[in-house]
C-alpha positions as CSV (number, residue, x, y, z in Angstrom):
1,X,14.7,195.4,296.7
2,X,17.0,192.9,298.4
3,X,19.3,194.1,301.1
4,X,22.9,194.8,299.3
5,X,25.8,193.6,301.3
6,X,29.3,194.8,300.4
7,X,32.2,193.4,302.6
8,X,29.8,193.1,305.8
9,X,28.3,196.4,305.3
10,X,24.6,197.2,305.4
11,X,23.3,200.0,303.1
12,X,20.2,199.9,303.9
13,X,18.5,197.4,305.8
14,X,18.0,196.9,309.7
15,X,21.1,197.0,311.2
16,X,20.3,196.1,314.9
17,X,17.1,194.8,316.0
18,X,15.6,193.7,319.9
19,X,14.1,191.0,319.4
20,X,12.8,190.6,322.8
21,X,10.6,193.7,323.0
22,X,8.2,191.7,321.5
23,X,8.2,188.8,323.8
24,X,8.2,191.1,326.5
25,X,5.5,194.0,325.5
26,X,2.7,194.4,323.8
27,X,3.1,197.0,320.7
28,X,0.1,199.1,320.6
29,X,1.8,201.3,318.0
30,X,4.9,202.1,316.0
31,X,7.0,205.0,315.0
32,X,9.7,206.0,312.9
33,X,12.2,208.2,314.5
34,X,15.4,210.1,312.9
35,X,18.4,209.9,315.3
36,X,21.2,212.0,316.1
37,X,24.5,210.3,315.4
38,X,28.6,210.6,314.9
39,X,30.3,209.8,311.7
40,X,31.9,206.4,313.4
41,X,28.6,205.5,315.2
42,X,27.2,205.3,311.6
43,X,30.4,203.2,310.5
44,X,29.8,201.0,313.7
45,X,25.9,200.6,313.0
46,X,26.7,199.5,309.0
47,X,28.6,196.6,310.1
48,X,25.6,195.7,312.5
49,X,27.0,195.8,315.5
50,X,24.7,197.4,317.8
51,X,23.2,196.2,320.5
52,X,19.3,197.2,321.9
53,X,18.6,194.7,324.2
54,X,18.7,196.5,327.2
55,X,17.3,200.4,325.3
56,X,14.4,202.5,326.2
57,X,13.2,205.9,325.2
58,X,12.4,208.4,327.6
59,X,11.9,212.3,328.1
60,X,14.8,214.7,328.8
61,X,13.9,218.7,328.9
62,X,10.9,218.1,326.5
63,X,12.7,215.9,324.0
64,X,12.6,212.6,323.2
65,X,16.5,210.4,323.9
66,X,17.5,207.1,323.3
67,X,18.9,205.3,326.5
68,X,20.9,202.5,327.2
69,X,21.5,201.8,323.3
70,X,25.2,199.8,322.8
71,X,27.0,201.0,319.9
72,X,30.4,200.2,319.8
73,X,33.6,202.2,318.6
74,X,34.7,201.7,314.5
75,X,37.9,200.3,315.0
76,X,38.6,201.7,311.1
77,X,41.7,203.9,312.7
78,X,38.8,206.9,313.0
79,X,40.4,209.9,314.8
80,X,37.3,210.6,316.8
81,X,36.1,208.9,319.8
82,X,32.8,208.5,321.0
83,X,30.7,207.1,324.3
84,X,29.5,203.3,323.2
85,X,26.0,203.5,325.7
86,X,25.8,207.8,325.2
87,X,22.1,208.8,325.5
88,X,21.2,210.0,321.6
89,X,18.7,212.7,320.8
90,X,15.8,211.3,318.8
91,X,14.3,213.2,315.8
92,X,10.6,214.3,315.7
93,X,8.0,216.6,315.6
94,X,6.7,218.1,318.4
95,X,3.1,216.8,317.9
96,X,4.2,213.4,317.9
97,X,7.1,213.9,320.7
98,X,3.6,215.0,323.0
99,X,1.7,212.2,321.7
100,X,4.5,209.7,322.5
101,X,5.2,211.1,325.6
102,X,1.3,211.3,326.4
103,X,0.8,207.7,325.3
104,X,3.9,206.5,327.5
105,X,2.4,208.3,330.9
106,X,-0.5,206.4,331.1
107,X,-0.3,203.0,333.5
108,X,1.8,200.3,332.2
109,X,3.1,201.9,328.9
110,X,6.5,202.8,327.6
111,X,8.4,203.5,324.3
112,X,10.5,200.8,323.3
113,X,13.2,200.6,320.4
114,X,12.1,198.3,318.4
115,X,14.7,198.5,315.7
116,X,17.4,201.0,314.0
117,X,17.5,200.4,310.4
118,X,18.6,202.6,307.1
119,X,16.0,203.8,304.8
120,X,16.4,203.5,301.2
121,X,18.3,207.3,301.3
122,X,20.7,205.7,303.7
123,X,20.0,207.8,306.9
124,X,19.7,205.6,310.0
125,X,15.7,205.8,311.8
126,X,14.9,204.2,315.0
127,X,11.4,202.3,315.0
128,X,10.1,203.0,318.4
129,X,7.0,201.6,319.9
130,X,4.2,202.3,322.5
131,X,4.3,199.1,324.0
132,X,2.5,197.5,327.4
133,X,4.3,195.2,329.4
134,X,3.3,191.7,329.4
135,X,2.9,189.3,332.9
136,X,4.5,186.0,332.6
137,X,1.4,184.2,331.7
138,X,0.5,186.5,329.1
139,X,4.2,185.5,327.8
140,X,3.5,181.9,327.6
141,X,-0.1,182.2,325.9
142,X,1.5,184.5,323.1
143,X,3.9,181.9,322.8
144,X,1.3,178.8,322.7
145,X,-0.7,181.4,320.1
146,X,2.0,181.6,317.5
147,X,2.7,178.0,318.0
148,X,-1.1,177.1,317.1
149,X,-0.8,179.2,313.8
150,X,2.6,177.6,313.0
151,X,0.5,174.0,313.8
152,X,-2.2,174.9,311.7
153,X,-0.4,176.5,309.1
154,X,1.2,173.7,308.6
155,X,-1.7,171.2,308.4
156,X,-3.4,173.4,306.1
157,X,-0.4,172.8,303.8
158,X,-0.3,169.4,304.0
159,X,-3.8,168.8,303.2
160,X,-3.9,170.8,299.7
């Protein structure tokens, strides 16, 4: 179903996405991830607004947080104030908080937020993923790969 836009707001849908995770890392493997949010960080995230450029996922006394994450305040008149860049607690089970956190100590692997969208009941999920950083060159021959299947892509539609 097609994402449903009502005066600027997202019901369901991705409402921020980092776009440069995948430029940067390698994803190895996704998860979905519940997170913990305030009545007017939900308002803020609606209306797209959030930023994860700069967001990571890390351990905090055995739990899994989001880091660095910008949402910023509803400026609807909401009573209620909130921290824009406040650490949020992310929702899962414990099998899969050790196997993230597992996953993430070995050499060269983190969990990056990959994107916080609404599911079709409207509750906001973070996608996270176990990701590997990438050199510079690496960077540039993922960039001439996709640019080869873009090429050929096109050819092969040209020809019939």
């Amino acid at each position: 179903m097609a994402e449903k836009r009502k005066s600027g707001m997202i019901s369901h849908g991705i409402a921020a996405q980092n776009r440069k995770a995948r430029y940067d890392y390698t994803i190895k493997e996704t998860v979905e991830a519940g997170i913990i949010l305030k009545g007017p960080e939900v308002k803020s995230l609606r209306l797209g607004r959030a930023t994860l450029t700069e967001a990571w996922a890390g351990e905090r006394d055995g739990e899994l947080w989001l880091q660095g994450c910008y949402i910023p305040e509803y400026q609807g008149g909401v009573l209620s104030r909130f921290e824009p860049r406040a650490p949020r607690k992310l929702l899962l089970h414990r099998k899969q908080v050790d196997q993230l956190l597992g996953a993430a100590g070995r050499d060269g692997m983190t969990l990056v937020p990959l994107d916080i969208h609404f599911n079709e009941r409207g509750i906001a999920k973070v996608l996270l993923g176990v990701a590997e950083g990438r050199k510079k060159a690496d960077k540039r021959a993922a960039v001439a790969a996709r640019d080869w299947q873009r090429d050929k892509a096109r050819l092969l539609r040209m020809r019939g």
